[in-house]
C-alpha positions as CSV (number, residue, x, y, z in Angstrom):
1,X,0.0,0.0,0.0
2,X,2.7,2.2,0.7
3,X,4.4,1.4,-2.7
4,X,1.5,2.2,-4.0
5,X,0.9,5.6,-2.4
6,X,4.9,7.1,-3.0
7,X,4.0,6.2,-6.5
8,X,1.3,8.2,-6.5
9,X,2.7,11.2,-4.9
10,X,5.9,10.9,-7.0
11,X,3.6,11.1,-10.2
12,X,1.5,14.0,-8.8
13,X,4.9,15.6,-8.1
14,X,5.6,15.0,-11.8
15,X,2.3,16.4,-13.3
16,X,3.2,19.4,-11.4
17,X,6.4,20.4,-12.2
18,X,5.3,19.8,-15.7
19,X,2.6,22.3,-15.4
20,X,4.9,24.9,-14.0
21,X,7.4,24.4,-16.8
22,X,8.1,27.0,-19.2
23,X,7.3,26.5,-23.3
24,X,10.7,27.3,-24.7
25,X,10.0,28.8,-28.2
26,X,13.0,30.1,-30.6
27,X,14.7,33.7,-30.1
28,X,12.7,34.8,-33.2
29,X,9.6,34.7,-31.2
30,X,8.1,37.6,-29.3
31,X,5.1,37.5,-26.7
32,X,3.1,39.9,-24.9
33,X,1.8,38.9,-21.3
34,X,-1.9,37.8,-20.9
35,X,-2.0,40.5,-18.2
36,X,0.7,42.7,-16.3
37,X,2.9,40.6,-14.0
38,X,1.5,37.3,-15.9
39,X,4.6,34.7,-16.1
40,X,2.5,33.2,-19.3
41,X,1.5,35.3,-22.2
42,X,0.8,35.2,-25.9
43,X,2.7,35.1,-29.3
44,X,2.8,38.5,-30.4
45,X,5.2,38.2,-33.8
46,X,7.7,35.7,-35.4
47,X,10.4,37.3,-37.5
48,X,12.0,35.0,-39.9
49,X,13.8,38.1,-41.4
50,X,17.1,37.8,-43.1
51,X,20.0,38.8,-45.6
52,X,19.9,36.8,-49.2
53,X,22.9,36.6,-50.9
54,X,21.8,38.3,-53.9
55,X,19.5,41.8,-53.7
56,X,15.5,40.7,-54.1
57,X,13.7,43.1,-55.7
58,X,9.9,43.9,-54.2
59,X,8.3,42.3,-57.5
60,X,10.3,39.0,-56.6
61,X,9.0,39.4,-53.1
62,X,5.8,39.6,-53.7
63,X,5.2,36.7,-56.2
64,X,6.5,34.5,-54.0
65,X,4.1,35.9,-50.9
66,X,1.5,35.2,-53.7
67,X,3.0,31.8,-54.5
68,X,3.0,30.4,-50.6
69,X,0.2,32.3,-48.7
70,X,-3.4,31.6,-49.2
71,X,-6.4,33.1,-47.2
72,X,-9.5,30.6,-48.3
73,X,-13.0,30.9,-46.4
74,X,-13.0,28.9,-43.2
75,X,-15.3,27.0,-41.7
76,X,-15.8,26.2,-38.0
77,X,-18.1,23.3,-36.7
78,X,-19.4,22.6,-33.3
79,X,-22.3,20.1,-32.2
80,X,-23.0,22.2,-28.7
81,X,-26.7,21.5,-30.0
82,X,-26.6,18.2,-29.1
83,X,-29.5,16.8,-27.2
84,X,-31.0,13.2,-26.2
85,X,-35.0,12.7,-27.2
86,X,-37.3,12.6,-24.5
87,X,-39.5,10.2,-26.4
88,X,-36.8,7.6,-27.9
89,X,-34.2,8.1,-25.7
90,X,-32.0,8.3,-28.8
91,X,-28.6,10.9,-29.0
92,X,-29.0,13.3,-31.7
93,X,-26.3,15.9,-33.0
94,X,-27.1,19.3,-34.1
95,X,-24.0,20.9,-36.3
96,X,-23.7,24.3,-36.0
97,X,-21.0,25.8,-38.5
98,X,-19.5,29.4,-38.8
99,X,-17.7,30.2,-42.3
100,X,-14.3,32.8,-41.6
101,X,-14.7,34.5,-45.1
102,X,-11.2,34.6,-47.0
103,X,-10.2,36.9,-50.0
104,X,-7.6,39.2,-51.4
105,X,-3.8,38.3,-49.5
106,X,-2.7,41.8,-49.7
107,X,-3.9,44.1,-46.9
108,X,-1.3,46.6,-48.4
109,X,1.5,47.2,-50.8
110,X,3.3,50.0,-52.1
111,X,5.7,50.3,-54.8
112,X,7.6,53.0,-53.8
113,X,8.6,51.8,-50.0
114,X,8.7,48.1,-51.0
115,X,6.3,47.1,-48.2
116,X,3.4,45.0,-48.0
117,X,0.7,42.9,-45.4
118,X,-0.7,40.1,-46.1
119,X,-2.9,38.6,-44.6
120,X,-3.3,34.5,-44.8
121,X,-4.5,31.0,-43.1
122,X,-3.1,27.5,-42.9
123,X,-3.0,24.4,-41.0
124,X,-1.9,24.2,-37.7
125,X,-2.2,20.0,-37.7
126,X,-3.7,17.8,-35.0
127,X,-5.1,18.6,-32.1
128,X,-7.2,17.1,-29.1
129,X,-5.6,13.3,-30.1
130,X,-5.9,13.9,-33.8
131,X,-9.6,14.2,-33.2
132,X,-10.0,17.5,-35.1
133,X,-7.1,20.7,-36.6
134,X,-6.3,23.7,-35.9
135,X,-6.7,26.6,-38.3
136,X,-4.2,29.2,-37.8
137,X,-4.4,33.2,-39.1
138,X,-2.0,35.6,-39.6
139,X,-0.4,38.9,-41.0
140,X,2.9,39.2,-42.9
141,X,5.3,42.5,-43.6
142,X,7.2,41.6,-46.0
143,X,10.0,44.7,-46.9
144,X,12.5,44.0,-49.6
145,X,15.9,46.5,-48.8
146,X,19.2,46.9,-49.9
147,X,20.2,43.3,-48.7
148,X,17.6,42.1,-46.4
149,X,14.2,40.9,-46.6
150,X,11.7,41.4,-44.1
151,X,9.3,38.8,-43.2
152,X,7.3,39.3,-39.9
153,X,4.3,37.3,-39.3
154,X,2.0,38.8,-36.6
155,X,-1.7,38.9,-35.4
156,X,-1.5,35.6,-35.3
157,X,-4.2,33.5,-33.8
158,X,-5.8,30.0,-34.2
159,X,-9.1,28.2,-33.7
160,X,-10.2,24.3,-33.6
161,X,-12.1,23.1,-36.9
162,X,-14.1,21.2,-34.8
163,X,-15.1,21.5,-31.5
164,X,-17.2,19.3,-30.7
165,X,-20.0,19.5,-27.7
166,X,-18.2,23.0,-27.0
167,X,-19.3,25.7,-28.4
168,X,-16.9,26.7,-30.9
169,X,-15.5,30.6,-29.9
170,X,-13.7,31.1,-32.7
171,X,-9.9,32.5,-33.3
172,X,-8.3,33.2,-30.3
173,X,-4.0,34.0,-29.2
174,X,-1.7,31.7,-29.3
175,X,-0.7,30.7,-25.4
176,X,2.9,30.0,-24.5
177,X,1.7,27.8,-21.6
178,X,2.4,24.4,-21.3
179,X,0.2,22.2,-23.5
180,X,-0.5,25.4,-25.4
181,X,1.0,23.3,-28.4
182,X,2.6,26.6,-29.3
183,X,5.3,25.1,-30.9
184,X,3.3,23.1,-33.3
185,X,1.6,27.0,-34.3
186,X,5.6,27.9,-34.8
187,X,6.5,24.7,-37.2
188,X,3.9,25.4,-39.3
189,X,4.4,29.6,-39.3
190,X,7.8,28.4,-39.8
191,X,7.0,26.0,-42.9
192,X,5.4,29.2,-44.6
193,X,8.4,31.5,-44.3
194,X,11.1,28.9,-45.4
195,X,8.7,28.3,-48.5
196,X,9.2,32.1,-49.1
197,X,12.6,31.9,-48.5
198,X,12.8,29.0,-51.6
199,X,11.1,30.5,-53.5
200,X,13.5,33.9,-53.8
201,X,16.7,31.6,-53.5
């Protein structure tokens, strides 16, 4: 019994010290806290900025932002309308969707300053046991200057395709708290820039 109970504490013990850890994301990541003096907070931007060894021109830049970001409609499912029948007993599931409309990548660009927004989705992959995906959102200044190219991706925020019997909320911040799964929001923000980055090579 006692065996028993020390393995018990010693996996509590565990569970804890794994919920105090700390996500460790790259240095290209900036967060903002979820409130002042918070220890946990949000992404705020990624910058996956850098020098290519020959001069881009703002043309090239934005073809390939064209090329590798997509905003398409969105939808977002729930079944929070779920109900059992009085008379049969019998579970029934009512699907309640929400469509995110998509449209025109560029928020902004101008010639003359070599600047531009866009604004884009993609897939975050599986969540809740590969039960449903995230959808992530985001922004993207994209400068091309002298010898460096700008590409920081910001307002970035993500949402569960499905949900289930919780109501879906919608796009929200992306945590840095443990099991955030922050990191998987990263690898595929990540993915999108280093296709950018191919692309101009």
């Amino acid at each position: 019994m006692r065996t028993i109970i020390k393995a018990l504490v010693a996996v509590s013990l565990t569970a804890i010290s794994v919920g105090c850890a700390t996500v460790q994301l790259p240095n290209n990541v900036s967060t903002v806290p979820v409130k002042s003096g918070s220890n946990y907070g949000y992404i705020d931007k990624i910058d996956f900025s850098y020098q290519p060894t020959q001069q881009k021109t703002f043309t090239q830049l934005k073809l390939c932002i064209a090329e590798n970001v997509s905003n398409d409609a969105i939808s977002l499912h729930d079944s929070s309308g779920s109900f059992v029948g009085q008379a049969t007993g019998n579970y029934y599931q009512s699907s309640n969707s929400q469509t995110i409309q998509g449209g025109d990548i560029f928020k902004y660009a101008e010639e003359t300053t070599a600047t531009l927004i866009a604004k884009g989705t993609t897939d975050g992959g599986a969540t809740a046991m590969g039960l449903t995906r995230d959808i992530i959102k985001f922004e993207l200044k994209g400068v091309s200057s002298n010898n460096s190219i700008t590409l920081v991706f910001s307002n970035i925020v993500r949402a569960q395709q499905n949900t289930g019997n919780t109501v879906n909320s919608g796009f929200s911040p992306v945590g840095v708290w443990p099991g955030s799964n922050s990191n998987q929001v990263y690898d595929s923000i990540q993915a999108i820039a280093n296709k950018i980055k191919f692309c101009l090579n």
